[in-house]
N, CA, C and O atoms as a DFTB+ gen file, in Angstrom:
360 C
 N C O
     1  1     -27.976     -79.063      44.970
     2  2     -26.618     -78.845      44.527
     3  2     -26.128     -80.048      43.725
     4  3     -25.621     -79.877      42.616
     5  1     -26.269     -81.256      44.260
     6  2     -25.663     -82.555      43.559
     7  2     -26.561     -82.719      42.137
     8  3     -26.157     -83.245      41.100
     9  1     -27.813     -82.158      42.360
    10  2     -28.401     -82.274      40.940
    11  2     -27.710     -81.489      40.018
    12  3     -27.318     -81.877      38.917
    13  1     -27.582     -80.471      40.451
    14  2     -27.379     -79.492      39.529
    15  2     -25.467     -79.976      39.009
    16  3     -25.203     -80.042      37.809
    17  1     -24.831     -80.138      39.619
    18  2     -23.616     -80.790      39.498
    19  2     -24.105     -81.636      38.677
    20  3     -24.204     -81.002      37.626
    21  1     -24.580     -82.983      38.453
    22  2     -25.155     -83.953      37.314
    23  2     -25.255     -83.465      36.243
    24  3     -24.612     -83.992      35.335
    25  1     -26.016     -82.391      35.975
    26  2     -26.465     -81.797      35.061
    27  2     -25.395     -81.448      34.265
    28  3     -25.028     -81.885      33.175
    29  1     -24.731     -80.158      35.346
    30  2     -23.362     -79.699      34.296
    31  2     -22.191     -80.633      34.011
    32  3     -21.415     -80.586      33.057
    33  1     -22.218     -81.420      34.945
    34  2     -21.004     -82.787      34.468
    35  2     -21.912     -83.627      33.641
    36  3     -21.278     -84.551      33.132
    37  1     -22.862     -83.630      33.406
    38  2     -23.503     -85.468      32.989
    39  2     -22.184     -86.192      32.046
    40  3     -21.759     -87.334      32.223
    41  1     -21.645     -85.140      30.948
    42  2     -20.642     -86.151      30.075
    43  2     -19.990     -86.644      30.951
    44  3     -20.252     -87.829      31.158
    45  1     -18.765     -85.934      31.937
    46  2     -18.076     -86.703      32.489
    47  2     -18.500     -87.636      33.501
    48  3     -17.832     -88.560      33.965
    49  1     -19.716     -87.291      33.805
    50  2     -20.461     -88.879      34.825
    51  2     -20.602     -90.087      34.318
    52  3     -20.568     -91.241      34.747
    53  1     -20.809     -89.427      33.053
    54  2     -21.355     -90.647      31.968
    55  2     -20.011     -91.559      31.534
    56  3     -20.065     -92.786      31.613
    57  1     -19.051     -91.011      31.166
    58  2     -17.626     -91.539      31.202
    59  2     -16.980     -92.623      31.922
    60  3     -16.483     -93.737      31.755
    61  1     -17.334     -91.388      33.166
    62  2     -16.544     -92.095      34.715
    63  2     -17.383     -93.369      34.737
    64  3     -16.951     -94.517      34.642
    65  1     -18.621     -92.992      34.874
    66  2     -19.635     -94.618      35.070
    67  2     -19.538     -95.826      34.515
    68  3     -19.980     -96.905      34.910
    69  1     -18.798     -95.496      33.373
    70  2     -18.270     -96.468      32.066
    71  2     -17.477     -97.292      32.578
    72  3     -17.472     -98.522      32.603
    73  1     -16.343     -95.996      33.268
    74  2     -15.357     -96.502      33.418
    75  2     -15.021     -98.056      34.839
    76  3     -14.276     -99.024      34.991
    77  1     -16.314     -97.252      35.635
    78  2     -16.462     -97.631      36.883
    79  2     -16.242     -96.819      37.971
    80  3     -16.973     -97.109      38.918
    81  1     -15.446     -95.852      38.177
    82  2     -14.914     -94.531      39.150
    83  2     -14.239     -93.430      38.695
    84  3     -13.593     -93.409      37.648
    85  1     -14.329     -92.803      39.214
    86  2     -13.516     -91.126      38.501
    87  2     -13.832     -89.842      39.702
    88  3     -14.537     -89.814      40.711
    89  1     -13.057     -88.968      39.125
    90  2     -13.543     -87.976      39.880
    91  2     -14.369     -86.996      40.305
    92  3     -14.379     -86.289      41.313
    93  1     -15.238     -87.105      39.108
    94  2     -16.413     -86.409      38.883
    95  2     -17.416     -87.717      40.157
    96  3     -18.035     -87.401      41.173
    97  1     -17.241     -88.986      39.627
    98  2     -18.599     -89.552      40.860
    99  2     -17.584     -89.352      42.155
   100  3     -18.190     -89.731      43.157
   101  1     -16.578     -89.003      42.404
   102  2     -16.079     -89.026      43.737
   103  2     -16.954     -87.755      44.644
   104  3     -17.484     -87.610      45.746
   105  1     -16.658     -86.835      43.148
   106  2     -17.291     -85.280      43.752
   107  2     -18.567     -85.159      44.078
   108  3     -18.925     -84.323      44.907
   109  1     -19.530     -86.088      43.386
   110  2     -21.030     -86.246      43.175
   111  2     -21.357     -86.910      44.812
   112  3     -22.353     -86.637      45.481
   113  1     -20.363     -87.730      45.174
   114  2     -20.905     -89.029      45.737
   115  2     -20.462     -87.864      47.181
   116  3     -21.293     -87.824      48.089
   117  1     -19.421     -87.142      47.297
   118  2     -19.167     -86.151      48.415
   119  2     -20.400     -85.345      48.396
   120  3     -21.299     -85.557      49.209
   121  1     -20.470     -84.444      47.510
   122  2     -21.277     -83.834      47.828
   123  2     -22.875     -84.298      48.494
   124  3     -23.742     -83.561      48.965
   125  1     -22.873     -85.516      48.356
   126  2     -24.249     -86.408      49.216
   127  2     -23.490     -86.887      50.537
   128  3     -24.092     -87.697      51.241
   129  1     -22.192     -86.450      50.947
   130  2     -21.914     -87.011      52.399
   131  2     -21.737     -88.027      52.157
   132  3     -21.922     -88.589      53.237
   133  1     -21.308     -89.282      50.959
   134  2     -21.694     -90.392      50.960
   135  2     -19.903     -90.644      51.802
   136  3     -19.135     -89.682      51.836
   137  1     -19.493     -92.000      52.392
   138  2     -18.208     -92.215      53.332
   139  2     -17.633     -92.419      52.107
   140  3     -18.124     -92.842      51.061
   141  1     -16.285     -91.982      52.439
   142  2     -15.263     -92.362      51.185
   143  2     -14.786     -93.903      50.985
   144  3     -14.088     -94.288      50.048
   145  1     -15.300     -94.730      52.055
   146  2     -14.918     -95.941      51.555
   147  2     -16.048     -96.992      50.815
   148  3     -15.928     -98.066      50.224
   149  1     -17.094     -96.201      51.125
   150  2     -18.073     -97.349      50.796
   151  2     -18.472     -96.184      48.987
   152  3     -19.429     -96.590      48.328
   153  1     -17.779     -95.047      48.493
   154  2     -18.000     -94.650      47.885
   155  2     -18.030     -95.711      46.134
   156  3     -18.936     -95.623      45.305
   157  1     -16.492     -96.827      45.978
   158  2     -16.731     -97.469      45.145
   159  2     -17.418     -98.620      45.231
   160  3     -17.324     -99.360      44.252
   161  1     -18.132     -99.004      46.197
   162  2     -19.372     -99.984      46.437
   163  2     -20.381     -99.454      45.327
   164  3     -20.977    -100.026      44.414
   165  1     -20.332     -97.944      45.827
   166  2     -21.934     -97.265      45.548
   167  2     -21.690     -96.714      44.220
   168  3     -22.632     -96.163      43.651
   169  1     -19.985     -96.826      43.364
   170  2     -20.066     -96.488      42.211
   171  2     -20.681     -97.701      41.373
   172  3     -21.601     -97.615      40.560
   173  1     -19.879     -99.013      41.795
   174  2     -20.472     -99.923      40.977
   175  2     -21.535    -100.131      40.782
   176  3     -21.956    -100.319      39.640
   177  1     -22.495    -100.165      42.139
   178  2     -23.587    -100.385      42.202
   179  2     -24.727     -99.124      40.781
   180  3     -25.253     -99.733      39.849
   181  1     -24.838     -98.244      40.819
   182  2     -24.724     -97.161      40.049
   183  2     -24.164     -97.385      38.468
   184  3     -24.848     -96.875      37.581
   185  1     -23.044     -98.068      38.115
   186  2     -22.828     -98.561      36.860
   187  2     -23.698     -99.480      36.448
   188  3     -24.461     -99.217      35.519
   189  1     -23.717    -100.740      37.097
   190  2     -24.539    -101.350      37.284
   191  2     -25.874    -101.010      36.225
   192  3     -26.027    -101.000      35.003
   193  1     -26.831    -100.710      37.553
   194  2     -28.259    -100.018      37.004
   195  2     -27.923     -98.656      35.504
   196  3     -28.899     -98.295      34.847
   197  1     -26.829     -98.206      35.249
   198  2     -26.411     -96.958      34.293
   199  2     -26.988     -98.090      33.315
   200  3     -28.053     -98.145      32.700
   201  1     -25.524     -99.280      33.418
   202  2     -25.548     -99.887      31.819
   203  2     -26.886    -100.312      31.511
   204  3     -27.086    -100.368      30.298
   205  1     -27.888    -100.635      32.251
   206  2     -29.010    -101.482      31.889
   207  2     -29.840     -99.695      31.215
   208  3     -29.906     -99.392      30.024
   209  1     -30.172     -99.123      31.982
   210  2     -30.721     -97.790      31.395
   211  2     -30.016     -97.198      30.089
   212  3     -30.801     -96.480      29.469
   213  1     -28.889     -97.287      29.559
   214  2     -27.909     -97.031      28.199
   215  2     -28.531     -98.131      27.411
   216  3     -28.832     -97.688      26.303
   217  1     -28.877     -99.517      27.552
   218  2     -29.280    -100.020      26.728
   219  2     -30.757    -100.267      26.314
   220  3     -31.222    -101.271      25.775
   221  1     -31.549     -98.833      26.784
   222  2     -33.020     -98.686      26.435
   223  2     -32.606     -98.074      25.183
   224  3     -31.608     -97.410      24.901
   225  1     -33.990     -98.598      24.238
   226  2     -33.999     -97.566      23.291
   227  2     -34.104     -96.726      23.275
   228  3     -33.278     -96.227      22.511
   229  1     -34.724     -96.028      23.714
   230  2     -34.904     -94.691      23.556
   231  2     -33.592     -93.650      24.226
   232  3     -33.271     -92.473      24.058
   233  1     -33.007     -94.919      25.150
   234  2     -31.949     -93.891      25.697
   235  2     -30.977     -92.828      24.541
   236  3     -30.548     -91.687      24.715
   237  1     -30.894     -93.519      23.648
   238  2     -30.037     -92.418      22.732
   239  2     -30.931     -91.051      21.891
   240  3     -30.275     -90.245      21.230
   241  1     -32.056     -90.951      21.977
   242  2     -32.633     -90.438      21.808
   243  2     -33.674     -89.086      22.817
   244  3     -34.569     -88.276      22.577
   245  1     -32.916     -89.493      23.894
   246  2     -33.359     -88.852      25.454
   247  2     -32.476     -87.361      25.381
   248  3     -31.403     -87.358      24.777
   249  1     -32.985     -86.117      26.021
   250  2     -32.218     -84.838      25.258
   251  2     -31.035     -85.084      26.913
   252  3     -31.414     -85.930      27.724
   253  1     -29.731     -84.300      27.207
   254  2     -29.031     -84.472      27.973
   255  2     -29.749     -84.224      29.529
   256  3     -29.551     -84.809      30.593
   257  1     -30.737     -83.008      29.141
   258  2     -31.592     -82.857      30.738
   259  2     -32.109     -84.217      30.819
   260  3     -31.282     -84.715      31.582
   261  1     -32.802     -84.996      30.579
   262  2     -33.470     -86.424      30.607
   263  2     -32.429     -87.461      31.113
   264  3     -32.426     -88.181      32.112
   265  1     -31.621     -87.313      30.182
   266  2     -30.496     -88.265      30.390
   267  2     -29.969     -88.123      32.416
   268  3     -30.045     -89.018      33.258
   269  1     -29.371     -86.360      32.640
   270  2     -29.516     -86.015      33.661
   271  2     -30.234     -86.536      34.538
   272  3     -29.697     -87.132      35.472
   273  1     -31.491     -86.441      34.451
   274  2     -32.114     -86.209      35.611
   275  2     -32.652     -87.897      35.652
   276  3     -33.139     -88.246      36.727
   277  1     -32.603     -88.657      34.848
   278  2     -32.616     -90.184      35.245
   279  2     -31.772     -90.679      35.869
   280  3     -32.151     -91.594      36.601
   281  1     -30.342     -90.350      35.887
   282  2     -29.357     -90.304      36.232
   283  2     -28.902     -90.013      38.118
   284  3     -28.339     -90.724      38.950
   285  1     -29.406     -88.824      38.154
   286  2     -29.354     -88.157      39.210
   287  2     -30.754     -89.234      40.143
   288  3     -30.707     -89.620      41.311
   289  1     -31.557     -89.403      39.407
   290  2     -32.499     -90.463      40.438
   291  2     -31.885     -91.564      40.459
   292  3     -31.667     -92.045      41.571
   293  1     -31.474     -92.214      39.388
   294  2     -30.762     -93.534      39.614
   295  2     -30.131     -93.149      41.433
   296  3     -30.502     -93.594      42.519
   297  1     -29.056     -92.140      41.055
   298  2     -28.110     -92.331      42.149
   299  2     -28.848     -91.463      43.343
   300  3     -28.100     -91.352      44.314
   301  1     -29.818     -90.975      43.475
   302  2     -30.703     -90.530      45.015
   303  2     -31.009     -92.099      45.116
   304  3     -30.463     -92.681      46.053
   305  1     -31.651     -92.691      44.437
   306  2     -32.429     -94.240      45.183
   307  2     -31.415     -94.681      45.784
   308  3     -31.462     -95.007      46.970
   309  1     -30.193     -94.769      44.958
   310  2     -28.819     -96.146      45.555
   311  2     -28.848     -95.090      46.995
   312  3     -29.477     -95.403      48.007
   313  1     -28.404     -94.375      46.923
   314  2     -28.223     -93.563      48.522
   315  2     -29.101     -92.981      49.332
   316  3     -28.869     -92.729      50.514
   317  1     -29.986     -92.775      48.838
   318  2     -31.412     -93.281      50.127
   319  2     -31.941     -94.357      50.208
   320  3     -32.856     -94.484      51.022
   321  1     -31.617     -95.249      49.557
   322  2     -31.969     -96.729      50.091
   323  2     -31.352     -97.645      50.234
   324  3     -31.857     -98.460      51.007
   325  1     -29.874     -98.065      49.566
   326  2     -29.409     -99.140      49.778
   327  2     -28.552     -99.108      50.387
   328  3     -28.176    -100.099      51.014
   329  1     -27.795     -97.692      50.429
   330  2     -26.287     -97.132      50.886
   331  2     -26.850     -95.856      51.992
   332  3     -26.137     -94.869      52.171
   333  1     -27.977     -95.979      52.582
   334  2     -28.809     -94.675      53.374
   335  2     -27.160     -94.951      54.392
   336  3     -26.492     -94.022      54.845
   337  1     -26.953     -95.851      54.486
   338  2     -26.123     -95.643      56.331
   339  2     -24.733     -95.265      55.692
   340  3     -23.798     -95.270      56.493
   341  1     -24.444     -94.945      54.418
   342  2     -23.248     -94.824      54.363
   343  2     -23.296     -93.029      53.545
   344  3     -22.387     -92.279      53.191
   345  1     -24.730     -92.907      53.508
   346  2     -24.644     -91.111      52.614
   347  2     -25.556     -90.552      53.470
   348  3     -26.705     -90.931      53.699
   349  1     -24.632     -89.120      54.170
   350  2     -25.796     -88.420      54.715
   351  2     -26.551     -87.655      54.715
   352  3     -27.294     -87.290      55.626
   353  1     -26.414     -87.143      53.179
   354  2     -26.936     -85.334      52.841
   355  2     -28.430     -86.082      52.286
   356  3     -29.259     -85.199      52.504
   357  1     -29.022     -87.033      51.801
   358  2     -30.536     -87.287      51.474
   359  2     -31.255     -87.788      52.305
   360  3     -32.443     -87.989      52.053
């Protein structure tokens, strides 16, 4: 489900991530059970690793599924591994 959510939001993930928080990663980060307080920990963290992946080359050249689904792993790793005790749906 949260993938597929990525997918059809990626613009506005991509935005929000910019931005640092929004409602689209609020919805993303729920739908993984992640706690609502440790949710902007796990946004930054997530911007973070975004901006370094935006400044590959090839990133502008990646079709939106790609973009997606790097995306959507970025944020499974942060919450099965760094934030596991704070998200419970992975």
């Amino acid at each position: 489900m949260a993938a597929r959510f990525v997918y059809e939001n990626y613009a506005s993930l991509e935005e929000d991530t910019a931005k640092g928080y929004g409602k689209h990663i609020r919805a993303m980060l729920s739908m993984m059970d992640c706690d609502k307080t440790a949710q902007p920990a796990i946004a930054n963290s997530i911007r973070t690793d975004f901006s370094t992946s935006m400044r590959e080359p090839s990133y502008a050249s990646q079709t939106t599924l790609d973009k997606a689904e790097a995306y959507y792993n970025l944020v499974s790793n942060k919450v099965s591994g760094e934030y596991t005790q704070a998200c419970k749906a992975l």
